[in-house]
C-alpha positions as CSV (number, residue, x, y, z in Angstrom):
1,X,0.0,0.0,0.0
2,X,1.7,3.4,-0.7
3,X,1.2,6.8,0.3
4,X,-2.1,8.4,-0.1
5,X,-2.4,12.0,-1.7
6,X,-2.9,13.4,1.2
7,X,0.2,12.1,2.9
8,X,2.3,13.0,0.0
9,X,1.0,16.3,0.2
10,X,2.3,16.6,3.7
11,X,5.5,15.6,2.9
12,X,5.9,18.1,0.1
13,X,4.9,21.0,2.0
14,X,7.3,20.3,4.9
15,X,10.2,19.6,2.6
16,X,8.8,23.5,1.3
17,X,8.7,24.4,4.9
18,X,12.5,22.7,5.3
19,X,14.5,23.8,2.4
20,X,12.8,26.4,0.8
21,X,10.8,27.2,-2.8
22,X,14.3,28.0,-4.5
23,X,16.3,24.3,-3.5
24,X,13.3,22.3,-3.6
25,X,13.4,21.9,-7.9
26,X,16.7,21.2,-7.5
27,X,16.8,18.4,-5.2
28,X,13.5,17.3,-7.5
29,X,16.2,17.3,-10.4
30,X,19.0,15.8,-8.9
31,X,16.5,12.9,-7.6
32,X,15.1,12.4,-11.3
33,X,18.7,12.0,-12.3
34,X,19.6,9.9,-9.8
35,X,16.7,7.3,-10.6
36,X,17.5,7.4,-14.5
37,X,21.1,6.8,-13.5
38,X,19.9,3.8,-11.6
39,X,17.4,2.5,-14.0
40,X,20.0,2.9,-16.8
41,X,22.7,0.4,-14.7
42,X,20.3,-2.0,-14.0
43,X,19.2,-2.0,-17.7
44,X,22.9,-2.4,-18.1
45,X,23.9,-5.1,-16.3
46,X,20.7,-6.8,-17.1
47,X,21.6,-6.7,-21.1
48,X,25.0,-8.1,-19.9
49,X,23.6,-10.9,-18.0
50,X,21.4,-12.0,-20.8
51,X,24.3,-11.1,-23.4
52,X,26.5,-14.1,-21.3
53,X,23.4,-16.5,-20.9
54,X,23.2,-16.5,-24.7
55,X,26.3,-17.4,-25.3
56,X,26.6,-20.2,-22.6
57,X,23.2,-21.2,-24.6
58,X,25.0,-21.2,-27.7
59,X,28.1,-22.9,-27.0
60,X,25.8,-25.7,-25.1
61,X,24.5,-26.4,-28.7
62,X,28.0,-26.8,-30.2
63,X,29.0,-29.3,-27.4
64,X,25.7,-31.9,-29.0
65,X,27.8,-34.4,-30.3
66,X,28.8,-37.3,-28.5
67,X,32.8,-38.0,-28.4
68,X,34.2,-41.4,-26.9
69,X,35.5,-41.3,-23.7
70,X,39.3,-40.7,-23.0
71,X,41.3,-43.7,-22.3
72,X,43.8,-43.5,-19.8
């Protein structure tokens, strides 16, 4: 359950009350960066992970055929 529009309100204007109308859009701005920042790492290292996983799926396919055991 998240925060209702009455509690977000609340918050808003006591961040107002705390840092003022002139460093409250910049704090909104450097938190919008921060999140695309995030987002765009984890969309990263998710491409990455899938990127490897293909490749272990492809060289899984190459290994098909069946060679005789070693003899020692």
């Amino acid at each position: 359950m998240g925060p209702s529009g009455i509690e977000i309100f609340i918050i808003l204007v006591i961040a107002l009350v705390i840092f003022g109308p002139k460093k409250l859009p910049e704090m909104g701005k450097s938190l919008g960066k921060a999140i695309r920042e995030f987002k765009s790492a984890g969309d990263e290292i998710k491409d990455e992970i899938t990127k490897a996983a293909d490749e272990m799926n492809k060289d899984d396919d190459d290994d098909k055929t069946i060679k005789p055991p070693k003899s020692t």
